[in-house]
N, CA, C and O atoms as a CHARMM CRD file, in Angstrom:
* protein
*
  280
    1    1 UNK  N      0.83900  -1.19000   0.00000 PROA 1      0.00000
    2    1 UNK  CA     0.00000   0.00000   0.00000 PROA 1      0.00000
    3    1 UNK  C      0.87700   1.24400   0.00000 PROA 1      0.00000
    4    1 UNK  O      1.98300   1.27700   0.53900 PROA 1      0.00000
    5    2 UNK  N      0.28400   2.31300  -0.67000 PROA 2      0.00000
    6    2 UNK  CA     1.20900   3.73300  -0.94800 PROA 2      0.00000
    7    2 UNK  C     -0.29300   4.46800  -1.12700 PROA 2      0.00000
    8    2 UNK  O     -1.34800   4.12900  -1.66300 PROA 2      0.00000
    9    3 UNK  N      0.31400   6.01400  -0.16900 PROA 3      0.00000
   10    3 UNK  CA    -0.84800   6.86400  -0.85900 PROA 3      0.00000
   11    3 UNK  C     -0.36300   7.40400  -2.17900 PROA 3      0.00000
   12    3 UNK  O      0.76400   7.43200  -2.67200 PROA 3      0.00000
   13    4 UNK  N     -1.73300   7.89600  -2.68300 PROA 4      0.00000
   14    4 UNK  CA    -2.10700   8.22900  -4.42400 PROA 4      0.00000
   15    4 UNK  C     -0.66000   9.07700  -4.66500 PROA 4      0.00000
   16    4 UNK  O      0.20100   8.74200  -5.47800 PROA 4      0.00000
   17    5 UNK  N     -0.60300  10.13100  -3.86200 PROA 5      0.00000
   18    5 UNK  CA     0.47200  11.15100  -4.59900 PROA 5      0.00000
   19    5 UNK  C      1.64100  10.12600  -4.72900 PROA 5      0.00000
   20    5 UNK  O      2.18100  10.40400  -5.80000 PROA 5      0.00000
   21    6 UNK  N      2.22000   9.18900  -4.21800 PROA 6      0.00000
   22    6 UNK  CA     3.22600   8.46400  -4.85900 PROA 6      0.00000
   23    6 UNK  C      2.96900   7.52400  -5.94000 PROA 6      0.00000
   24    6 UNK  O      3.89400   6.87200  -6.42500 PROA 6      0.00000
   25    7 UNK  N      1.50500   7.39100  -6.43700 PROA 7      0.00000
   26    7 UNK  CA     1.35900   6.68700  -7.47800 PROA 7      0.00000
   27    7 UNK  C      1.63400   6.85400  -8.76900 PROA 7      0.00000
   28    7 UNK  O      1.77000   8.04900  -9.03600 PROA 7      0.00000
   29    8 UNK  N      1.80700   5.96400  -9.90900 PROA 8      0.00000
   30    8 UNK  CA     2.72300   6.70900 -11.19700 PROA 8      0.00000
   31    8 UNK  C      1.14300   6.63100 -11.89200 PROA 8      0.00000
   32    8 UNK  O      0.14000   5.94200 -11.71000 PROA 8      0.00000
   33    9 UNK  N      1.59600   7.90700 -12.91600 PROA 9      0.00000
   34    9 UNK  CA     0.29200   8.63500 -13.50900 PROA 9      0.00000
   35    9 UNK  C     -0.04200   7.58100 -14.69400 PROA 9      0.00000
   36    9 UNK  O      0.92400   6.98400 -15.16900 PROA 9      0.00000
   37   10 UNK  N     -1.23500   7.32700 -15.17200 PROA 10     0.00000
   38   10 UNK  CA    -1.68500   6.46200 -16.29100 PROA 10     0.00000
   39   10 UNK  C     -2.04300   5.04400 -15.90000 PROA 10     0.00000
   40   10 UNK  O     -2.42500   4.21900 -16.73000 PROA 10     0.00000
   41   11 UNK  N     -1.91900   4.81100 -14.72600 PROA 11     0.00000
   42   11 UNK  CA    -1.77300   3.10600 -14.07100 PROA 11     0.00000
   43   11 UNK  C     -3.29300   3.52700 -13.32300 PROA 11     0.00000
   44   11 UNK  O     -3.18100   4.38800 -12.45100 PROA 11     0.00000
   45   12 UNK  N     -4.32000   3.14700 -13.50900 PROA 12     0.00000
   46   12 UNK  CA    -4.98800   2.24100 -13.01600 PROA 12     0.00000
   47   12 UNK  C     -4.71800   1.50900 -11.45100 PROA 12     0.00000
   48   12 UNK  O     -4.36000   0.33700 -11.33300 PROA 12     0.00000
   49   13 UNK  N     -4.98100   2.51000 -10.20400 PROA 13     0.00000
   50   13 UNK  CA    -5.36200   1.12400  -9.17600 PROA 13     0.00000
   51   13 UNK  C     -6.05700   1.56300  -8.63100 PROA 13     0.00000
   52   13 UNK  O     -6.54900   2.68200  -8.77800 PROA 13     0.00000
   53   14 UNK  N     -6.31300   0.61000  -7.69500 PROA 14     0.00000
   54   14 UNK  CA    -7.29900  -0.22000  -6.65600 PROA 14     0.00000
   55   14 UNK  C     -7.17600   0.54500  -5.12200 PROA 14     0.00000
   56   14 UNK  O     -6.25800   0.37800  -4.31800 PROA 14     0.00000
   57   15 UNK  N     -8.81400   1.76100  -4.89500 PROA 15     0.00000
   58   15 UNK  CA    -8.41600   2.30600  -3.20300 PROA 15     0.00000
   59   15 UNK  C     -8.54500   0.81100  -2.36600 PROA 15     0.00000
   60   15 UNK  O     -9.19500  -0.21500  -2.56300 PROA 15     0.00000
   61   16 UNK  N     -7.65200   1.21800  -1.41700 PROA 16     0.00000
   62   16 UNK  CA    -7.58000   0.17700  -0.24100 PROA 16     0.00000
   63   16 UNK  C     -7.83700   0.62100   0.92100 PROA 16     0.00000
   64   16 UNK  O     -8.41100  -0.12000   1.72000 PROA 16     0.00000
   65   17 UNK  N     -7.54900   1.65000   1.20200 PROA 17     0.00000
   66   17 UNK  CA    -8.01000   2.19800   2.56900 PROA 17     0.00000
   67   17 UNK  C     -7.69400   4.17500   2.42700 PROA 17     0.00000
   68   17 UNK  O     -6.90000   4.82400   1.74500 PROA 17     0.00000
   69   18 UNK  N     -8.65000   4.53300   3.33400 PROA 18     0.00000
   70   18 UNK  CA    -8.93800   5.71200   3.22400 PROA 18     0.00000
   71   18 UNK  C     -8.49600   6.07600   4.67600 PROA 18     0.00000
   72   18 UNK  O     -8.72000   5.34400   5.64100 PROA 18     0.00000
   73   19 UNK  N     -7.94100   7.10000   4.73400 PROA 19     0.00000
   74   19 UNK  CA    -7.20000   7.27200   6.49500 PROA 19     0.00000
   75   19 UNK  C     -7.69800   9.32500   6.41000 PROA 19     0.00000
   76   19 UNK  O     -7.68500  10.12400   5.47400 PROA 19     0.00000
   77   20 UNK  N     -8.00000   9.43500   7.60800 PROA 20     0.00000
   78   20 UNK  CA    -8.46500  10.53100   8.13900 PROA 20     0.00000
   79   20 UNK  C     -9.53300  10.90500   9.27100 PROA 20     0.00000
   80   20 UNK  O    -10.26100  10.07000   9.80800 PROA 20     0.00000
   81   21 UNK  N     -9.53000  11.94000   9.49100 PROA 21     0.00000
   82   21 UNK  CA   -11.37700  12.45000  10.07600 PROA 21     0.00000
   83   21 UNK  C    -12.50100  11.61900   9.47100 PROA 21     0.00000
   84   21 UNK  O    -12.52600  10.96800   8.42600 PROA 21     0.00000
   85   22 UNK  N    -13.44300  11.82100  10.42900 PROA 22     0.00000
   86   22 UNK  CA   -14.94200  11.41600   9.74700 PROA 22     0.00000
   87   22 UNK  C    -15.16700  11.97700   8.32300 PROA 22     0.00000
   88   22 UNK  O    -15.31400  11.53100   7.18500 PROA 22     0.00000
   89   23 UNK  N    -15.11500  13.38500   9.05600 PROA 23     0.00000
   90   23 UNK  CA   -15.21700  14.40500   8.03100 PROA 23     0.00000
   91   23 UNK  C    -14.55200  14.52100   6.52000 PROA 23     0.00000
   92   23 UNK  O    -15.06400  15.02500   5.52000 PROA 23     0.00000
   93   24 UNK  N    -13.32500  13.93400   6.65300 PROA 24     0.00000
   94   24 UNK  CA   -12.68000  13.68200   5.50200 PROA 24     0.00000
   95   24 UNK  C    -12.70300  12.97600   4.78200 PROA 24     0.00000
   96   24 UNK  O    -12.29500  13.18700   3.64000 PROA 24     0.00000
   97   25 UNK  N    -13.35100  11.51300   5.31100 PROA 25     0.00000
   98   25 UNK  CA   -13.64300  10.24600   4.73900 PROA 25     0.00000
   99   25 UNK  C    -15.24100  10.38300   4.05300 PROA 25     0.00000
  100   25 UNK  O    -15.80500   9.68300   3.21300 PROA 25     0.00000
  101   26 UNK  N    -15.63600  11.45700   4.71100 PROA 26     0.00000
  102   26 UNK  CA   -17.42700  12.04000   4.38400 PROA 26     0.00000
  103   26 UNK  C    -17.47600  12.74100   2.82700 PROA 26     0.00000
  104   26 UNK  O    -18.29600  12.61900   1.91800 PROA 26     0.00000
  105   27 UNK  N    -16.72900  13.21000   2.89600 PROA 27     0.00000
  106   27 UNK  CA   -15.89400  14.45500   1.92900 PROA 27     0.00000
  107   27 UNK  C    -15.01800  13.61000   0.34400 PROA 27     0.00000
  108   27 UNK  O    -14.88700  14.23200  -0.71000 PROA 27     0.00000
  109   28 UNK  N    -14.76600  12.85600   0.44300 PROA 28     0.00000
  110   28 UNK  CA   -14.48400  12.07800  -0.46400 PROA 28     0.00000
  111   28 UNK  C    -15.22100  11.21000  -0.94200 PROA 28     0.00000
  112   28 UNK  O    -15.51200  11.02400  -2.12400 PROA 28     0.00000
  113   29 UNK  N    -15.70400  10.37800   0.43200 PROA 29     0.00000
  114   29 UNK  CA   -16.89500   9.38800  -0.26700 PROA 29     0.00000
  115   29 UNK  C    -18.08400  10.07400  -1.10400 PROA 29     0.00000
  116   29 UNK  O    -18.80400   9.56100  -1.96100 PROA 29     0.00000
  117   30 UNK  N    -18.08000  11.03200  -0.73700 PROA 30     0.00000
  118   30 UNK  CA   -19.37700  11.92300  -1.73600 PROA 30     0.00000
  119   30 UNK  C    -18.45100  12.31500  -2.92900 PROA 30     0.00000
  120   30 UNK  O    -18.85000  13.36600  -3.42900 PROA 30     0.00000
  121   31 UNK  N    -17.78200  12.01100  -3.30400 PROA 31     0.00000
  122   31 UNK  CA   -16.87800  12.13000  -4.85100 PROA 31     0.00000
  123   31 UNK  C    -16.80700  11.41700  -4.93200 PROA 31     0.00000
  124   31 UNK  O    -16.30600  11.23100  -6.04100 PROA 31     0.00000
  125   32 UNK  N    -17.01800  10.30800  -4.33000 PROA 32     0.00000
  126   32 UNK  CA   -17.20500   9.08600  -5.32000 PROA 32     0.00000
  127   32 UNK  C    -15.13500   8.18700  -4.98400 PROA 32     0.00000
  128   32 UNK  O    -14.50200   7.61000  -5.86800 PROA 32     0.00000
  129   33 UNK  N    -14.74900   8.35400  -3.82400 PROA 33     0.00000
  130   33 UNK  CA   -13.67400   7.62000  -3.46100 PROA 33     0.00000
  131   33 UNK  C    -14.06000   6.73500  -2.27400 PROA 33     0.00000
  132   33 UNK  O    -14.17400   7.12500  -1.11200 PROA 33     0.00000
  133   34 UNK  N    -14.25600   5.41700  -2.75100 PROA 34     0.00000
  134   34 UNK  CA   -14.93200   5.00900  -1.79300 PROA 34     0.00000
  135   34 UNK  C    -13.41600   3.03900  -1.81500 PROA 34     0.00000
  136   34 UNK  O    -12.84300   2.59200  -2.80900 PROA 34     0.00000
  137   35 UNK  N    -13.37800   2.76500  -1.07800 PROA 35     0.00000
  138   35 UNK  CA   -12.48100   1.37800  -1.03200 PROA 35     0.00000
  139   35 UNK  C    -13.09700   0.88000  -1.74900 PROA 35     0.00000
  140   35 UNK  O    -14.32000   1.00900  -1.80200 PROA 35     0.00000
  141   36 UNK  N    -12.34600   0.10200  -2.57100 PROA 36     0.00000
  142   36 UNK  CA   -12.15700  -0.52500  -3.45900 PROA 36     0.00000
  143   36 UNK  C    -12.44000  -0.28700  -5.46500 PROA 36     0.00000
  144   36 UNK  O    -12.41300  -1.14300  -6.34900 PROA 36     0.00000
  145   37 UNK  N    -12.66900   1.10100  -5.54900 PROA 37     0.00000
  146   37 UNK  CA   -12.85100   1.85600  -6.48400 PROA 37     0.00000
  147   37 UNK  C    -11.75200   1.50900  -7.52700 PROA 37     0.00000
  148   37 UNK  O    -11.02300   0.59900  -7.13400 PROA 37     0.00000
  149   38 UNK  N    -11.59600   1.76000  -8.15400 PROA 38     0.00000
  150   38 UNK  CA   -10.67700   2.13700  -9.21800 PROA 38     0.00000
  151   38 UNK  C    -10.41900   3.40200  -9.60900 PROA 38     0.00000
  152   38 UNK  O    -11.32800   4.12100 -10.02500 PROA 38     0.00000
  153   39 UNK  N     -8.94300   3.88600  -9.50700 PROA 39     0.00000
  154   39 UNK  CA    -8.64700   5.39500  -9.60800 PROA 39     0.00000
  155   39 UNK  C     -7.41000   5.35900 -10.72900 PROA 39     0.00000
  156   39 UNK  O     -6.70700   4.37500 -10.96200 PROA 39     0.00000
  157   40 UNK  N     -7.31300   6.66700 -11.36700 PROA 40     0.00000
  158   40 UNK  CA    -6.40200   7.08100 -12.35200 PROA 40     0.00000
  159   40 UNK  C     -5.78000   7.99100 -12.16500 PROA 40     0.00000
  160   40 UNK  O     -6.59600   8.90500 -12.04400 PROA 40     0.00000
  161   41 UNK  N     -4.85900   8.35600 -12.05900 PROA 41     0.00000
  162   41 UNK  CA    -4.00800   9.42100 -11.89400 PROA 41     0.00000
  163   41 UNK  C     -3.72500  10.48600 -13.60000 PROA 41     0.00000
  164   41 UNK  O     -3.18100  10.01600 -14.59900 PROA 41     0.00000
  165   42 UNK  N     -4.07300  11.41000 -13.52500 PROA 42     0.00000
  166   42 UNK  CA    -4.42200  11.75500 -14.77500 PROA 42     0.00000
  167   42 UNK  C     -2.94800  12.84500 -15.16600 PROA 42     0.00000
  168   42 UNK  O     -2.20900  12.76100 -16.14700 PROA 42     0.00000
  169   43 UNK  N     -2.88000  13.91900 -13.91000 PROA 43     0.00000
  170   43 UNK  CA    -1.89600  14.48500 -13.81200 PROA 43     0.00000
  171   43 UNK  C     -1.64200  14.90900 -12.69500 PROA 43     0.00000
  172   43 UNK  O     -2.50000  14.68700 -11.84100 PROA 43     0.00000
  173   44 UNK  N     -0.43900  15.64000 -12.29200 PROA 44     0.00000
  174   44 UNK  CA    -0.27600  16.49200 -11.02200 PROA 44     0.00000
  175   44 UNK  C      0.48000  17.16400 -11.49000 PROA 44     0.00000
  176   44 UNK  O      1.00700  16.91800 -12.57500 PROA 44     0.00000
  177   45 UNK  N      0.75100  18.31000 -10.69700 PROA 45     0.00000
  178   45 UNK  CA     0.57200  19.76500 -10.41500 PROA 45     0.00000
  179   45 UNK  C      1.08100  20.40700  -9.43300 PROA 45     0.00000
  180   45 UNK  O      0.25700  20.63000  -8.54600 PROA 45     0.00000
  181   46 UNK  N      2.01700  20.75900  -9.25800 PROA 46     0.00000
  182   46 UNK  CA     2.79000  21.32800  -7.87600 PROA 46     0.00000
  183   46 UNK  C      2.13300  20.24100  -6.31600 PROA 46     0.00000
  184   46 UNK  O      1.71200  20.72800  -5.26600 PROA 46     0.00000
  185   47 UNK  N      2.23200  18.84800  -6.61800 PROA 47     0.00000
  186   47 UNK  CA     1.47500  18.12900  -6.03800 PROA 47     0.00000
  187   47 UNK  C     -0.12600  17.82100  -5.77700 PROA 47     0.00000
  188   47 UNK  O     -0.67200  16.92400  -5.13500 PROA 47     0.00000
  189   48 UNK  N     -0.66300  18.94100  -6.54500 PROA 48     0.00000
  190   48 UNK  CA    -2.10700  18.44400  -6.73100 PROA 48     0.00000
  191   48 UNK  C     -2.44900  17.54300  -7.80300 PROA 48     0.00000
  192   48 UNK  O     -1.75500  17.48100  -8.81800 PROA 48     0.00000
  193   49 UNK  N     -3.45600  16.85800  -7.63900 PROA 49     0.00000
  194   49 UNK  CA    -3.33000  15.48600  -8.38800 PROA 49     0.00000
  195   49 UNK  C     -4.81300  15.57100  -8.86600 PROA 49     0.00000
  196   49 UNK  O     -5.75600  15.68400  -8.08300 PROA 49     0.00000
  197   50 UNK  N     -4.97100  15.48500 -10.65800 PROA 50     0.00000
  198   50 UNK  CA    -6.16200  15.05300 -11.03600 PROA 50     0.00000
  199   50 UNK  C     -6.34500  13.81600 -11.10900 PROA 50     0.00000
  200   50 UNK  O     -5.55300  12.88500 -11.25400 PROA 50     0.00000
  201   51 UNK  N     -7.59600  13.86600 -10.98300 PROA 51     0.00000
  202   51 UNK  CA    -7.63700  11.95100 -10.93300 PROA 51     0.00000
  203   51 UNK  C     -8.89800  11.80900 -12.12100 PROA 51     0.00000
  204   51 UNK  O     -9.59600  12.70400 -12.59700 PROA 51     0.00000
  205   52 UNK  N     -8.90300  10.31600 -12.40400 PROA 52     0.00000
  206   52 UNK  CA    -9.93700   9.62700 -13.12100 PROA 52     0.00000
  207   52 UNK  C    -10.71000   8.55600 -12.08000 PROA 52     0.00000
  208   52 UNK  O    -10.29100   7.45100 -11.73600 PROA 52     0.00000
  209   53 UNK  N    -11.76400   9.10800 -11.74500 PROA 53     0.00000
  210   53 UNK  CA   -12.90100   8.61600 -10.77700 PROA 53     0.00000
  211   53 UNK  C    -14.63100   8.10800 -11.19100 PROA 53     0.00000
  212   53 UNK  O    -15.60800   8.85100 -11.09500 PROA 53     0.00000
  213   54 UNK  N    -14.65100   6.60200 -11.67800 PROA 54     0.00000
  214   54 UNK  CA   -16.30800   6.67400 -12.41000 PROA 54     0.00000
  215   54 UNK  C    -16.25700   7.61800 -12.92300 PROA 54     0.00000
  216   54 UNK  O    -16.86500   8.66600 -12.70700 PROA 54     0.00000
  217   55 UNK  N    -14.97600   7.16800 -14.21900 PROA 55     0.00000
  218   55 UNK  CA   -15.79600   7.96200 -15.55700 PROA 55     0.00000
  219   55 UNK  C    -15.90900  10.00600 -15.51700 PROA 55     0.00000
  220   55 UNK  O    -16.33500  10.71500 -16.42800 PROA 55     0.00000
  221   56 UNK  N    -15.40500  10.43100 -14.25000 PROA 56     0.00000
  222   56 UNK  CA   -15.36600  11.69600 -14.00700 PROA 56     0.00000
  223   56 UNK  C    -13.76900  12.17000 -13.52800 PROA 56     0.00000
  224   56 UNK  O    -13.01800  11.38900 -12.94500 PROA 56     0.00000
  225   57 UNK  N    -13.41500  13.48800 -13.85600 PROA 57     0.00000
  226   57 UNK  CA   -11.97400  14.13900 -13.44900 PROA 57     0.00000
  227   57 UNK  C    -12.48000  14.71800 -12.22500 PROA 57     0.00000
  228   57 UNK  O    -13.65400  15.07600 -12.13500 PROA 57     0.00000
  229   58 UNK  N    -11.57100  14.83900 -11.18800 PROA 58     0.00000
  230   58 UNK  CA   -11.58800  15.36900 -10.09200 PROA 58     0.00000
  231   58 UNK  C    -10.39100  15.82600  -9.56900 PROA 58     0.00000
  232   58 UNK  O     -9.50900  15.05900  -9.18300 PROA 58     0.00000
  233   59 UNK  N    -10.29700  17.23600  -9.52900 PROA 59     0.00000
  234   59 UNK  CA    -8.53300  17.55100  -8.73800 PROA 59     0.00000
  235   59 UNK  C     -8.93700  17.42700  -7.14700 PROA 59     0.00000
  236   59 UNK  O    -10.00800  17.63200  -6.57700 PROA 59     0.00000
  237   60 UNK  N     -7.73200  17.03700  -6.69100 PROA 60     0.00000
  238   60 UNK  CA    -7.59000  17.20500  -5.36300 PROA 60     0.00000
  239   60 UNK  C     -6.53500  17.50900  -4.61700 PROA 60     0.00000
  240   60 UNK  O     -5.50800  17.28600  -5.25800 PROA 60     0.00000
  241   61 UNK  N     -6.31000  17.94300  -3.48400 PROA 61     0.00000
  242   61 UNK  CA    -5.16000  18.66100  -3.49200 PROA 61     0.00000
  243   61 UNK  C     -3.98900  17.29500  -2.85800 PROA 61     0.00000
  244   61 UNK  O     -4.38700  16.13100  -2.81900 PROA 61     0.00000
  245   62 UNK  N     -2.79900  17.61900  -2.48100 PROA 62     0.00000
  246   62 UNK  CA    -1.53900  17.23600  -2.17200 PROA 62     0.00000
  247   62 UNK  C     -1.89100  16.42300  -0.71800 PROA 62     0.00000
  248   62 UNK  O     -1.28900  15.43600  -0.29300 PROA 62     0.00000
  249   63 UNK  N     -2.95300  17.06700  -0.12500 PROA 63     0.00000
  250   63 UNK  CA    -2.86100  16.67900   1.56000 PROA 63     0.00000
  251   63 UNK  C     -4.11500  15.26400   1.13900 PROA 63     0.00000
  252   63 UNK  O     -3.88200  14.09200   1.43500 PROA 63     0.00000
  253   64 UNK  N     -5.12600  15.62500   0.57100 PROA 64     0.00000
  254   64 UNK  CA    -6.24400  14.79000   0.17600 PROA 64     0.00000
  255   64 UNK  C     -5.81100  13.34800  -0.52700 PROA 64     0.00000
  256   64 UNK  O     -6.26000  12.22000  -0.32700 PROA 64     0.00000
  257   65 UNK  N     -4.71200  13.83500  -1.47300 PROA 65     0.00000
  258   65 UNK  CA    -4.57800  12.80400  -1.94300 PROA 65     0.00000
  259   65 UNK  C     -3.37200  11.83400  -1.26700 PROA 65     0.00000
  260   65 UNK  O     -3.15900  10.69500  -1.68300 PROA 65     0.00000
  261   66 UNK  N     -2.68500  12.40000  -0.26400 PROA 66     0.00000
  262   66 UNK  CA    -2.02100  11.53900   0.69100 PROA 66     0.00000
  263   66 UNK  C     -2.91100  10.61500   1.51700 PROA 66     0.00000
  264   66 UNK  O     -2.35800   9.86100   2.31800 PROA 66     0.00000
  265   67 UNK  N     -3.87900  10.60700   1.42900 PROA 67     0.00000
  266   67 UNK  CA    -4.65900  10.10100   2.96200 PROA 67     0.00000
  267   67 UNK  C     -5.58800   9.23100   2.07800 PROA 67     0.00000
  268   67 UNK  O     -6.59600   8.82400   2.65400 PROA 67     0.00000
  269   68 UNK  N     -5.44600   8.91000   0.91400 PROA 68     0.00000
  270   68 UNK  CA    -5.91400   7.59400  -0.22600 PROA 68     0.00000
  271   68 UNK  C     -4.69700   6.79000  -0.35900 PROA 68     0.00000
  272   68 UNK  O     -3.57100   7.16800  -0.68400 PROA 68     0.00000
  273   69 UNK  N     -5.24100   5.25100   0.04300 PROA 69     0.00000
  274   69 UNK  CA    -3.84600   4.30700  -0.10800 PROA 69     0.00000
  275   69 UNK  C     -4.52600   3.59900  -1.07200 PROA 69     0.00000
  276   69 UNK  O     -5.69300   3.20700  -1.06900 PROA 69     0.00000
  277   70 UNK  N     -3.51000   3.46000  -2.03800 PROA 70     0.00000
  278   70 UNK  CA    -4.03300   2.32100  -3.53200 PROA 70     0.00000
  279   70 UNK  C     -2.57500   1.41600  -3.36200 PROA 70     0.00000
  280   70 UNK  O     -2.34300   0.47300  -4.11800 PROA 70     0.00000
């Protein structure tokens, strides 16, 4: 397991666990990051990271996307 921002861009994986607040885990799951999803790393950005999420782009920032382990 590694969070997202160390993941290499274009690969396809698998969330495994989501680490944070309620609130934070509340906050994502309503975007649609929920365990066991499938995520894409599309690009990043002074560490912000777009992703490919069901078919939708979503940026998120550097701290957000540390606290997603694929």
């Amino acid at each position: 397991m590694m969070p997202l921002v160390m993941a290499e861009a274009g690969v396809v994986q698998s969330i495994k666990k989501i680490n944070g607040k309620d609130d934070t885990k509340r906050f994502l799951n309503n975007l649609g990051f929920v365990e066991g999803s499938e995520i894409t790393i599309i690009s990043q950005i002074q560490g912000n990271v777009i992703v490919k999420i069901k078919e939708a782009r979503v940026a998120i920032s550097k701290s957000m996307a540390s606290r997603i382990m694929v």
